[in-house]
PDB file of N, CA, C and O in Angstrom:
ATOM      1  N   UNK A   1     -19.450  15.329  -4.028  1.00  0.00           N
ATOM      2  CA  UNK A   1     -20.003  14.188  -3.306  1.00  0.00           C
ATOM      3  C   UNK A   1     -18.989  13.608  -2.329  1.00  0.00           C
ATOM      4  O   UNK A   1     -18.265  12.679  -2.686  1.00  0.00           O
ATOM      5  N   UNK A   2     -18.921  14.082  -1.217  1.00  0.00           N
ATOM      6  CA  UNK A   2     -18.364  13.583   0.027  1.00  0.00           C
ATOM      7  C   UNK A   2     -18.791  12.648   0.654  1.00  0.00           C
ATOM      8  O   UNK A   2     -19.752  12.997   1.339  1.00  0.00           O
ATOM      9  N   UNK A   3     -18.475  11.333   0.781  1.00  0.00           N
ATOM     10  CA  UNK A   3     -19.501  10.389   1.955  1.00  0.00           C
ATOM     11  C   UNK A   3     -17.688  10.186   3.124  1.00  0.00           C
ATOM     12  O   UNK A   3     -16.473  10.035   3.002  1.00  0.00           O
ATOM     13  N   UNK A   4     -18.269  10.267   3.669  1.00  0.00           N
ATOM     14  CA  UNK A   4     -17.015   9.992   5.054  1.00  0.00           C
ATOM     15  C   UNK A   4     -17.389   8.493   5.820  1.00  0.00           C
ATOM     16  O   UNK A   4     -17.644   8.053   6.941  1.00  0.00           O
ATOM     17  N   UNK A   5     -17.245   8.062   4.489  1.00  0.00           N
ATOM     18  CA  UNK A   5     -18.025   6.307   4.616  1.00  0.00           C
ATOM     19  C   UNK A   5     -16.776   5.426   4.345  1.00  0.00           C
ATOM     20  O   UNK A   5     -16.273   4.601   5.108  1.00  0.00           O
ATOM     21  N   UNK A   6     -16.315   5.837   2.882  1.00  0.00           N
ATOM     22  CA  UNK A   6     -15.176   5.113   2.336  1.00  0.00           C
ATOM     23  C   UNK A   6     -14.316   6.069   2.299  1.00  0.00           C
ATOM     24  O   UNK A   6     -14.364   6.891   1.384  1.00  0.00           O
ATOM     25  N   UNK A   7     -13.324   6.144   3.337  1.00  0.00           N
ATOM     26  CA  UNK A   7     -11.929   6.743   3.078  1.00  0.00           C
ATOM     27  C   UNK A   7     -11.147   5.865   2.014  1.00  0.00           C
ATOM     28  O   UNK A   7     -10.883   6.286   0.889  1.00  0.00           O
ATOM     29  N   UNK A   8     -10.811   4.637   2.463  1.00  0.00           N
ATOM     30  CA  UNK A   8      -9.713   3.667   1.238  1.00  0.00           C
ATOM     31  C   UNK A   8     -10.053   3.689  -0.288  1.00  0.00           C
ATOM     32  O   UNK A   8      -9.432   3.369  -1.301  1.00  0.00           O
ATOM     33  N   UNK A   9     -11.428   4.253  -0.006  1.00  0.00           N
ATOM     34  CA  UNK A   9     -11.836   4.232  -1.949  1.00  0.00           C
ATOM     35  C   UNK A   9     -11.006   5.546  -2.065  1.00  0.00           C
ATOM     36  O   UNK A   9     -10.710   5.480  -3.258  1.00  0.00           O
ATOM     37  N   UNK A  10     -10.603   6.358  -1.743  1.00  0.00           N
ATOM     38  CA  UNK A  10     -10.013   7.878  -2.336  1.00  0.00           C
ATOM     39  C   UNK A  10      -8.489   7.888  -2.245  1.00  0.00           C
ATOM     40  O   UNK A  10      -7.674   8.647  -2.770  1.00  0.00           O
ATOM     41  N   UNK A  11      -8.337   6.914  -1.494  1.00  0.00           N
ATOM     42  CA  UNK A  11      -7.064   6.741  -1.459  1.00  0.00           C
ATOM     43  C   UNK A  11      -6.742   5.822  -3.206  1.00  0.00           C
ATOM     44  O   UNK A  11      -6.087   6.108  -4.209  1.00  0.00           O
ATOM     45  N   UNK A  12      -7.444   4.887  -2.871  1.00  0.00           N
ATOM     46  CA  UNK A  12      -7.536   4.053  -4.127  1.00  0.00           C
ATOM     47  C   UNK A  12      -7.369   4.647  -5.530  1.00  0.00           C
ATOM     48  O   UNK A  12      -6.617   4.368  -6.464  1.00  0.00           O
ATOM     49  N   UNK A  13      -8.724   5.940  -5.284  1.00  0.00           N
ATOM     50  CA  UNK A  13      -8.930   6.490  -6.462  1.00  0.00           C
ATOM     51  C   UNK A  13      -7.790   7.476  -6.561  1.00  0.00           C
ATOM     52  O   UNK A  13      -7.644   7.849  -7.725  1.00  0.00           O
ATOM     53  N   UNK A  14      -6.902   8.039  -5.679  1.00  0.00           N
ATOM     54  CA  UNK A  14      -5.883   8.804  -5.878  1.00  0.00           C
ATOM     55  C   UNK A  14      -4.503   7.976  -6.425  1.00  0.00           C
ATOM     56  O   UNK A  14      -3.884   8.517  -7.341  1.00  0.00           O
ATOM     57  N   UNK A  15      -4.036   6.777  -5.933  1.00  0.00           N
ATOM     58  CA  UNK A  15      -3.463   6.302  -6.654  1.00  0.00           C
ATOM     59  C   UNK A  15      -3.844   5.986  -7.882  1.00  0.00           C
ATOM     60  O   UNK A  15      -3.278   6.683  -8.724  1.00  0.00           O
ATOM     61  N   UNK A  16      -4.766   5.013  -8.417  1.00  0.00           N
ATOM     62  CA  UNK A  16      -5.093   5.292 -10.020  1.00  0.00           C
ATOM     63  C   UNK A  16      -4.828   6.575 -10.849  1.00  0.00           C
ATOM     64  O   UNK A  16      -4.461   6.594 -12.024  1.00  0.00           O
ATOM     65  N   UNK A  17      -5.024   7.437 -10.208  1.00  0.00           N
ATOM     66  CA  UNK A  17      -4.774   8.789 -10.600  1.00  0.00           C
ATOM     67  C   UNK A  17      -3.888   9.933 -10.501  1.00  0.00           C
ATOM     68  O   UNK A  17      -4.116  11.106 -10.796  1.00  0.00           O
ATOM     69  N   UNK A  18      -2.721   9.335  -9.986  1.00  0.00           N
ATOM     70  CA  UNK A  18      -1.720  10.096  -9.614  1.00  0.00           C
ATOM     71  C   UNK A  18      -1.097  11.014 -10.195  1.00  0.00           C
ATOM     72  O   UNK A  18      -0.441  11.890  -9.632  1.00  0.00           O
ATOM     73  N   UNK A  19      -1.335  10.816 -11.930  1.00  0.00           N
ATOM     74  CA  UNK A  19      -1.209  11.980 -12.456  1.00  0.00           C
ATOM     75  C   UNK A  19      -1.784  13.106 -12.772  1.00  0.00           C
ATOM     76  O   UNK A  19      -1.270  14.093 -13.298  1.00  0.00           O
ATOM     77  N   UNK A  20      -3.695  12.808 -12.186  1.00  0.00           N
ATOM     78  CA  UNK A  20      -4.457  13.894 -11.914  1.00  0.00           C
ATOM     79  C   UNK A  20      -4.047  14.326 -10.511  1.00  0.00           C
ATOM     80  O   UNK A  20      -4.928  15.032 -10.021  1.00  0.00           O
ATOM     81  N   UNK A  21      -3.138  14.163  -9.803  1.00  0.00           N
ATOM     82  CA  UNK A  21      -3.691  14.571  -8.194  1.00  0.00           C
ATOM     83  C   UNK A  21      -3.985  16.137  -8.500  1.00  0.00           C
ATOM     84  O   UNK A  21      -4.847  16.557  -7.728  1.00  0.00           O
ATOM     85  N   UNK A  22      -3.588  16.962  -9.263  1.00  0.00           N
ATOM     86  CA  UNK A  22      -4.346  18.681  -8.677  1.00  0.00           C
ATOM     87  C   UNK A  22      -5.726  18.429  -8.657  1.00  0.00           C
ATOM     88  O   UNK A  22      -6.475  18.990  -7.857  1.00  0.00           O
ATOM     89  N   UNK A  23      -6.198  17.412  -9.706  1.00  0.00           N
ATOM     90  CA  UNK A  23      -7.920  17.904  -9.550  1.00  0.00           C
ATOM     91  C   UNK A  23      -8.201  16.626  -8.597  1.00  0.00           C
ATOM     92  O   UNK A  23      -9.381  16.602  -8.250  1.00  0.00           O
ATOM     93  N   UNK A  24      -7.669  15.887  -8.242  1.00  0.00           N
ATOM     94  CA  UNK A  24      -7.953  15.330  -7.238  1.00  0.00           C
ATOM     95  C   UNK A  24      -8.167  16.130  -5.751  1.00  0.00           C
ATOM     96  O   UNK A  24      -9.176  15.974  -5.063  1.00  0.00           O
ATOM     97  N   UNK A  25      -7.020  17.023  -5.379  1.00  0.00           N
ATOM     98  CA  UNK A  25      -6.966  18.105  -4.942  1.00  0.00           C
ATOM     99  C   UNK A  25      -7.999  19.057  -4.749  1.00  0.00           C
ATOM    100  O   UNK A  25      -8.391  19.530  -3.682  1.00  0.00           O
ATOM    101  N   UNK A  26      -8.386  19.280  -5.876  1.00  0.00           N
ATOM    102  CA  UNK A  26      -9.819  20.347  -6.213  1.00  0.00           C
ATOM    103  C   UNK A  26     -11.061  19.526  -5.619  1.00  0.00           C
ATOM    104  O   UNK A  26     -11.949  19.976  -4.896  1.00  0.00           O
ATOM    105  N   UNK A  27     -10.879  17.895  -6.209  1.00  0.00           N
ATOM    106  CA  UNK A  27     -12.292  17.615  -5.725  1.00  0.00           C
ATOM    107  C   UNK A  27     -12.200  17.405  -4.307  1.00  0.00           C
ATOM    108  O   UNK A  27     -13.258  17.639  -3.722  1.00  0.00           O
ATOM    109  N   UNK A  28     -11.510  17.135  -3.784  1.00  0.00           N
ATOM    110  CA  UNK A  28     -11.373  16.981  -2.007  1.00  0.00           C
ATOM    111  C   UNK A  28     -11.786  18.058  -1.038  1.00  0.00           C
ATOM    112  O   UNK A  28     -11.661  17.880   0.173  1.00  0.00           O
TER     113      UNK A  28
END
């Protein structure tokens, strides 16, 4: 699910998650 609506939410959600970034990675 891509929306090219909210960039700052993925940023957001990548910091919260910084210790997932590979599957952050994957989902991008």
């Amino acid at each position: 699910e891509q929306d090219s609506g909210e960039p700052p939410s993925l940023f957001v959600f990548i910091n919260c998650s910084t210790r997932d970034l590979p599957v952050i990675e994957s989902y991008v």
